[in-house]
C-alpha positions as CSV (number, residue, x, y, z in Angstrom):
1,X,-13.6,-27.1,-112.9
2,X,-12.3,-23.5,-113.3
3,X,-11.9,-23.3,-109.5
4,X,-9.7,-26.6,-109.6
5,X,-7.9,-25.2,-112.0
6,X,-7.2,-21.6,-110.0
7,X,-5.9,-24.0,-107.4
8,X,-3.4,-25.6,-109.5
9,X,-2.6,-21.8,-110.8
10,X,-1.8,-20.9,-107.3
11,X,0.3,-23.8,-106.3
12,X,2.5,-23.5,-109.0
13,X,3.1,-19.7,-108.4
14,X,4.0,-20.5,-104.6
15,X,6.4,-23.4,-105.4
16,X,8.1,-20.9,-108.0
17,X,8.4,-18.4,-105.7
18,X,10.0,-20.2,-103.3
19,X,12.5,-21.9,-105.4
20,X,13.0,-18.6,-106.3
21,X,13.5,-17.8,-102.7
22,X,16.2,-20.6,-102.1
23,X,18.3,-20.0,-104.7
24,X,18.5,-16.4,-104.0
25,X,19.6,-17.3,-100.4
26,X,22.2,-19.8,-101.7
27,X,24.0,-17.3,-103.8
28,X,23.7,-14.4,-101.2
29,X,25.3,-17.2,-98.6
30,X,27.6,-20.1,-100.2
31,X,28.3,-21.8,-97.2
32,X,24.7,-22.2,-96.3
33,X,23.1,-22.6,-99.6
34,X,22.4,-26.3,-99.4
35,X,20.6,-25.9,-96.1
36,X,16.9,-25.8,-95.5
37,X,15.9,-23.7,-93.0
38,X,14.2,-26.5,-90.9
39,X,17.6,-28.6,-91.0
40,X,19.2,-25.0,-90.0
41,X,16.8,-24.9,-87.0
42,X,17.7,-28.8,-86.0
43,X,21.5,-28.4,-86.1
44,X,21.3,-25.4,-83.6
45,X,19.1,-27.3,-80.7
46,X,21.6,-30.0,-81.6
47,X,24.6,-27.6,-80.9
48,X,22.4,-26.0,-77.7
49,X,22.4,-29.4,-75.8
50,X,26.3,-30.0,-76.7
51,X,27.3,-27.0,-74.9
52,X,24.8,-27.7,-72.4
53,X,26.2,-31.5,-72.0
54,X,29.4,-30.1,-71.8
55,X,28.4,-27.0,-69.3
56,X,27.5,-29.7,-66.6
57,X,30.3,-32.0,-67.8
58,X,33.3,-29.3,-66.6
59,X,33.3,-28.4,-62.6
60,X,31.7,-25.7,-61.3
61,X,34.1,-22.8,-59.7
62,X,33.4,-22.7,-56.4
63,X,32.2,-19.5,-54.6
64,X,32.5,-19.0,-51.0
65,X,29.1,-17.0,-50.7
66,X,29.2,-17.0,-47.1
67,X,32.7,-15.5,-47.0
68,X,32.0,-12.8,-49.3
69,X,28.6,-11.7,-47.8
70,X,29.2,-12.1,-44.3
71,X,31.5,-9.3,-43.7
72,X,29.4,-7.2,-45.9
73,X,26.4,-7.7,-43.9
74,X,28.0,-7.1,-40.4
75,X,29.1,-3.7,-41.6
76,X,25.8,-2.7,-42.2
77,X,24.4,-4.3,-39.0
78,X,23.8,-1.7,-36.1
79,X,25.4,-3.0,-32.5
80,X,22.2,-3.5,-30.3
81,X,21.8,-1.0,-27.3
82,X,22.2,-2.5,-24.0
83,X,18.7,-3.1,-22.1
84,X,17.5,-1.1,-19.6
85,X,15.3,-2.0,-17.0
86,X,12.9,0.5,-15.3
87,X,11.9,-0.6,-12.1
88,X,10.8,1.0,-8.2
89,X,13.0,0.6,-5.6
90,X,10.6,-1.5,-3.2
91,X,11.0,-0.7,0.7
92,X,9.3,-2.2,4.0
93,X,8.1,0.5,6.1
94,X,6.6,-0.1,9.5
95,X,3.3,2.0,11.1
96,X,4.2,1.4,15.0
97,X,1.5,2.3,17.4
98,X,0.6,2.1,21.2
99,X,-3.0,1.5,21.7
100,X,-5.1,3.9,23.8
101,X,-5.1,3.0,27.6
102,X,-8.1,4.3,28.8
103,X,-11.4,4.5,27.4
104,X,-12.6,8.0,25.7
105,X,-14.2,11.1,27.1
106,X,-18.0,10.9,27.1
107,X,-20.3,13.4,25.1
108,X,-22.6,15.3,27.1
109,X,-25.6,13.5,25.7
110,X,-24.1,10.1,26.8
111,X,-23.2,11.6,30.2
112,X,-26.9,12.6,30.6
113,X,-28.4,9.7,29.3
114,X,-26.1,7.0,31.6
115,X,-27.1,9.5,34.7
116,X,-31.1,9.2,33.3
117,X,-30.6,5.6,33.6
118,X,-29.8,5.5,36.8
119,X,-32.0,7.6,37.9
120,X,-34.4,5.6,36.3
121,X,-33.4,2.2,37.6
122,X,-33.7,4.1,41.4
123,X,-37.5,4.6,40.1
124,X,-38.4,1.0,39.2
125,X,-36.4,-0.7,42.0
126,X,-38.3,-1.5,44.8
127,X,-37.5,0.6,48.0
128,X,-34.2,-0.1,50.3
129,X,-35.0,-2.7,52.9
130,X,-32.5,-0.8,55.7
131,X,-33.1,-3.4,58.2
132,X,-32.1,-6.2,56.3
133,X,-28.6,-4.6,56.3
134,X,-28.0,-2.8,59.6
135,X,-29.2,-3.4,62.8
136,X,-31.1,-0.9,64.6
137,X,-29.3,2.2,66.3
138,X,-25.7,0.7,65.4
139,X,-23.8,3.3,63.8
140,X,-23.8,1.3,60.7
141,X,-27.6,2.7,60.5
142,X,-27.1,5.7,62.2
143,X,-24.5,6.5,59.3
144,X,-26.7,5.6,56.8
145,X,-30.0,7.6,57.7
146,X,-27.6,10.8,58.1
147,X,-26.6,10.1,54.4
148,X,-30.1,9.4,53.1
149,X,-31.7,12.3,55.1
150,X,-28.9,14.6,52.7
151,X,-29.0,13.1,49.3
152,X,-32.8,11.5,49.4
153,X,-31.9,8.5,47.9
154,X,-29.4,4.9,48.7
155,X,-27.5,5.4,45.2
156,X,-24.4,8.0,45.9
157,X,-23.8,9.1,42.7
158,X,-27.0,10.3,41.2
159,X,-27.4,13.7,42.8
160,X,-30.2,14.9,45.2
161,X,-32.8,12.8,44.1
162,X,-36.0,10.7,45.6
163,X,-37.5,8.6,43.6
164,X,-40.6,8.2,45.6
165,X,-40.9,12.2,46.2
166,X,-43.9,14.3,44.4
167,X,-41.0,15.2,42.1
168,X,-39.8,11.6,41.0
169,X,-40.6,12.1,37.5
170,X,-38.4,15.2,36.9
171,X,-35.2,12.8,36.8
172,X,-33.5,14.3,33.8
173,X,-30.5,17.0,34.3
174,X,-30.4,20.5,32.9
175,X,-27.5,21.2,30.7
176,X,-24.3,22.0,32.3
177,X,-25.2,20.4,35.6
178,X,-22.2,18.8,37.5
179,X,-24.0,15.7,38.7
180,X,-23.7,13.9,35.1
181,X,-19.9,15.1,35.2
182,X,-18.0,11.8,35.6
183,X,-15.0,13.7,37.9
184,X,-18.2,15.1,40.2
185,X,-19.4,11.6,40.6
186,X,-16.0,10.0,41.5
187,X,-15.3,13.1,44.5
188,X,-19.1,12.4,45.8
189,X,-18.2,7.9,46.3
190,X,-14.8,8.8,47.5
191,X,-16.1,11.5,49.9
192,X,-19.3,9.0,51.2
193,X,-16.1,6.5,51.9
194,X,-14.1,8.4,53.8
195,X,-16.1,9.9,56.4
196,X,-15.6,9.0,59.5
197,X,-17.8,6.9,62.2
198,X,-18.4,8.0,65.8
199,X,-16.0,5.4,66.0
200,X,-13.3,6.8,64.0
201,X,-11.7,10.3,65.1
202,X,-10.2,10.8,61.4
203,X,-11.7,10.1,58.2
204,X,-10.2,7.0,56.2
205,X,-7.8,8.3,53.3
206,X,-8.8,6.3,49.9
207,X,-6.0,6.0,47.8
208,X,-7.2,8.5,44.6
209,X,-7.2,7.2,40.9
210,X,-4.7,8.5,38.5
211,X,-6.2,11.5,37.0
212,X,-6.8,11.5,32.8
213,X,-4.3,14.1,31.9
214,X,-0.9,13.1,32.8
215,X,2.3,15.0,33.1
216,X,3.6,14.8,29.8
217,X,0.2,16.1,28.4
218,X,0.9,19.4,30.6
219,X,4.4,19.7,29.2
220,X,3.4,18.4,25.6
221,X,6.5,16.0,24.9
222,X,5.6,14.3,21.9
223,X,8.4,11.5,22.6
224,X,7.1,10.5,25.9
225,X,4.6,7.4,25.9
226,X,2.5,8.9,28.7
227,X,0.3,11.2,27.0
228,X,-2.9,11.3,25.1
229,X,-4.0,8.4,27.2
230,X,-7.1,7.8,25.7
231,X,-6.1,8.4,22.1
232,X,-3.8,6.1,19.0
233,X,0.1,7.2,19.6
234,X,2.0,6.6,15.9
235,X,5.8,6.9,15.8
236,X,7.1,8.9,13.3
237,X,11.1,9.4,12.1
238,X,12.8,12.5,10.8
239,X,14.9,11.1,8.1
240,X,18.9,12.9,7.0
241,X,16.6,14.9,4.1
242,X,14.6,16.3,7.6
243,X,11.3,14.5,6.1
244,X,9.3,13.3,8.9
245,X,8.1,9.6,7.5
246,X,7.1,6.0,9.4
247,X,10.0,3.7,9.8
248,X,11.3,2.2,6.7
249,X,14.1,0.9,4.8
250,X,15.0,-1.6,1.3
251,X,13.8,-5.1,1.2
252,X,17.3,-6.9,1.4
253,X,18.1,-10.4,-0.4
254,X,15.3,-12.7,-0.1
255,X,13.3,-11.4,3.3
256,X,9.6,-11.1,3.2
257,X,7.7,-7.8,4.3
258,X,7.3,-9.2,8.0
259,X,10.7,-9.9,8.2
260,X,11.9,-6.6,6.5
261,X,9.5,-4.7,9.1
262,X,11.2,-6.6,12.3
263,X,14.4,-5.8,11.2
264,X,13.3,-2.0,10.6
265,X,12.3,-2.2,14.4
266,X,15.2,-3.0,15.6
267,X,17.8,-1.1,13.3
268,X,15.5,2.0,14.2
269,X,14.4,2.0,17.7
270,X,16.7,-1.1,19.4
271,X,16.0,-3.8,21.0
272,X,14.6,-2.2,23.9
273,X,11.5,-2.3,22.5
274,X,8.7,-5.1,23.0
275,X,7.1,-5.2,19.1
276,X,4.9,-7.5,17.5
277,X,4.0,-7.3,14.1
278,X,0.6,-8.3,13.3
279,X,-0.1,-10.1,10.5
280,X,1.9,-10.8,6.6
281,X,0.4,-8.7,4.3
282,X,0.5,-4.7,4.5
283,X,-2.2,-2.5,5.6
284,X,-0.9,0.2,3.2
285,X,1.1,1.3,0.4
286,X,3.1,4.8,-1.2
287,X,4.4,5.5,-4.5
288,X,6.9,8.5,-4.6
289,X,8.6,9.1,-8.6
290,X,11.7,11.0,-9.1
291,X,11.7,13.8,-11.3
292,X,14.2,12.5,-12.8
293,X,15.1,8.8,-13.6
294,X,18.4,7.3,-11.6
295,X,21.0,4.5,-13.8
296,X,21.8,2.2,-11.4
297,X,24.1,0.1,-13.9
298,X,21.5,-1.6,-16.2
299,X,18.6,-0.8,-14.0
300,X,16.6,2.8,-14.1
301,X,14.9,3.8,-10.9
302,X,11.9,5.8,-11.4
303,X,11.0,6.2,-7.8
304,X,10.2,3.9,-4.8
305,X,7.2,1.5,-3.1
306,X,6.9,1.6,0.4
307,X,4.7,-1.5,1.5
308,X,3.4,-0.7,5.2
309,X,3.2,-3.5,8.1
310,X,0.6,-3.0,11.0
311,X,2.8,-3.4,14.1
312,X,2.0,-2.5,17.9
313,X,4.2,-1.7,20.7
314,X,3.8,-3.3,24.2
315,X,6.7,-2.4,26.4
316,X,10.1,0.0,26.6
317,X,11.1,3.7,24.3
318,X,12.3,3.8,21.3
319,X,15.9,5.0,21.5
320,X,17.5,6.4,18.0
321,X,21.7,6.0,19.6
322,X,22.3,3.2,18.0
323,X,20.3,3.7,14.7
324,X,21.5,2.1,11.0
325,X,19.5,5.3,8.9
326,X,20.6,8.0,10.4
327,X,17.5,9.5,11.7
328,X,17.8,12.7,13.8
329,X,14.6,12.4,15.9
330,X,11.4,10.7,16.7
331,X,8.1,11.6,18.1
332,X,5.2,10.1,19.3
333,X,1.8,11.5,18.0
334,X,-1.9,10.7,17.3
335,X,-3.8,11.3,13.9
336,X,-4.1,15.3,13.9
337,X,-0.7,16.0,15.4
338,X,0.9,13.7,12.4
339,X,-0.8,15.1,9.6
340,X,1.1,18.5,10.1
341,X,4.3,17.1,9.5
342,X,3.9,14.6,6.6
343,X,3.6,15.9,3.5
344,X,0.6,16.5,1.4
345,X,1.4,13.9,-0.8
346,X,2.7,11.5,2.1
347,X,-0.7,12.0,3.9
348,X,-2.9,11.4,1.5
349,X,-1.3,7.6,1.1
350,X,-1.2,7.0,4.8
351,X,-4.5,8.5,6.2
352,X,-6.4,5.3,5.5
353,X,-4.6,3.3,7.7
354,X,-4.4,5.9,10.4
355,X,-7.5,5.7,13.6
356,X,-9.5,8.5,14.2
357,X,-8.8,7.8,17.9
């Protein structure tokens, strides 16, 4: 009961108060003072969406974003560089070489052990049946037992040797004997052919084989063909910067490496040369960079790439008269004599498709 009654207590002091509170308001502000503060609150969202209504009601100004900002922005826009390409200058060079023409020296063991052979073969043979082949006490076998009374033996170019003799076994050579020479043996079949018959009053002259070393090897000319029979011949080009190099030049328009390298023949020796180009695909390659960078319009050379073509040479000279590169000179040399005038750096790209002989 006495709680109910606080209750009531309460209420009443709150509605009091807050007449109180309203009529305070009313005579502080006349123009509001009939107005509750929740009517207040609906009259101003009702005013909010009037000017709202009437916001989307009236047009829009229009604002040519794109017109203002577009001149703005380009000021501020760096102009883009132009691009520049870094790139080699690719070339076609062409290693031209004359194959040997005779066959190589032979070591002294391989000249003693081809003479062994022989000698060896005299041993296991059975003996010369002489009247099979000549008729007795003709001069046919009068010349041949004068012969084989001097050397001991049919073959001519072993040496003094009998196979059959007490000293058949001892058919090796000392060092430094002549008879494994292959010169000494050529003189001793030439001289058993052209001795003369008691029929004959002169001995019959043999025509004599070409000797190894040729002319040009006495004199040393590098350009001359003839020389170092038995050894690779490379030619080599002094360029205008007095560089000796192989024969090369810029691939032009749409021509292969083969095609590049036949035109680099011709341009650089002429057409009195008999050439063949073996194969499409190159047998080496150099790389030489600038120390400095060349502009070439929008390109940037760094350097150059010279692709090499195998290529052989059967017939005629080179001849420089009519050349397209200006070269000053040419020369004809094997592997040794070329690596003292390349370069260090050139040599050590091109040695691997060089021959040792």
């Amino acid at each position: 009961m006495e709680a109910s009654v606080r209750l009531l207590h309460r209420y009443e002091m709150s509605a009091t108060q807050h007449t109180l509170r309203r009529a305070f308001t009313a005579q502080a502000h006349p123009a509001k003072g009939v107005i509750c503060r929740s009517c207040r609150a609906g009259i101003v969202r009702r005013h909010a969406s009037s000017s709202a209504a009437a916001a989307e009601a009236a047009p829009a100004p229009e604002i040519n974003i794109l017109a203002e900002q577009i001149p703005r922005t380009a000021e501020h826009i760096p102009k883009a560089a132009p691009a520049v390409t870094q790139s080699y200058q690719m070339r076609a060079g062409v290693v031209l070489s004359r194959p040997p023409q005779i066959t190589r020296d032979l070591t002294p063991f391989e000249k003693s052990f081809f003479l062994y052979q022989r000698r060896l073969n005299e041993r296991l043979a059975l003996p010369f049946t002489r009247y099979f082949y000549f008729r007795k006490d003709t001069p046919a076998d009068i010349q041949y037992k004068r012969r084989v009374k001097e050397r001991q033996t049919p073959a001519r170019d072993i040496g003094k040797y009998n196979a059959y003799g007490a000293e058949g076994w001892n058919d090796e050579l000392l060092v430094g004997a002549v008879e494994s020479e292959p010169e000494h043996q050529m003189q001793e079949l030439l001289k058993d052919a052209e001795e003369p018959t008691k029929e004959e009053e002169t001995a019959t002259s043999l025509e004599q084989p070409m000797p190894r070393i040729t002319e040009a090897d006495k004199l040393n000319d590098q350009k001359s063909l003839n020389r170092l029979l038995q050894r690779t011949l490379y030619l080599l080009v002094q360029n205008q910067q007095g560089r000796w190099v192989f024969p090369n030049d810029i691939l032009q328009g749409r021509e292969n490496l083969h095609m590049a390298a036949e035109r680099v023949l011709v341009q650089t020796g002429g057409i009195n040369m008999n050439t063949w180009v073996v194969g499409n695909a190159p047998i080496g390659y150099y790389k030489f960079d600038l120390l400095k960078p060349v502009v070439d319009g929008p390109n940037q050379v760094l350097g150059e790439k010279v692709f090499f073509m195998k290529a052989r040479i059967m017939a005629g000279q080179a001849d420089l008269a009519t050349n397209l590169f200006g070269l000053k000179d040419f020369k004809w040399l094997s592997g040794e004599e070329l690596q003292t005038h390349v370069s260090p750096l050139y040599w050590k790209s091109v040695r691997g498709m060089i021959l040792e002989r």
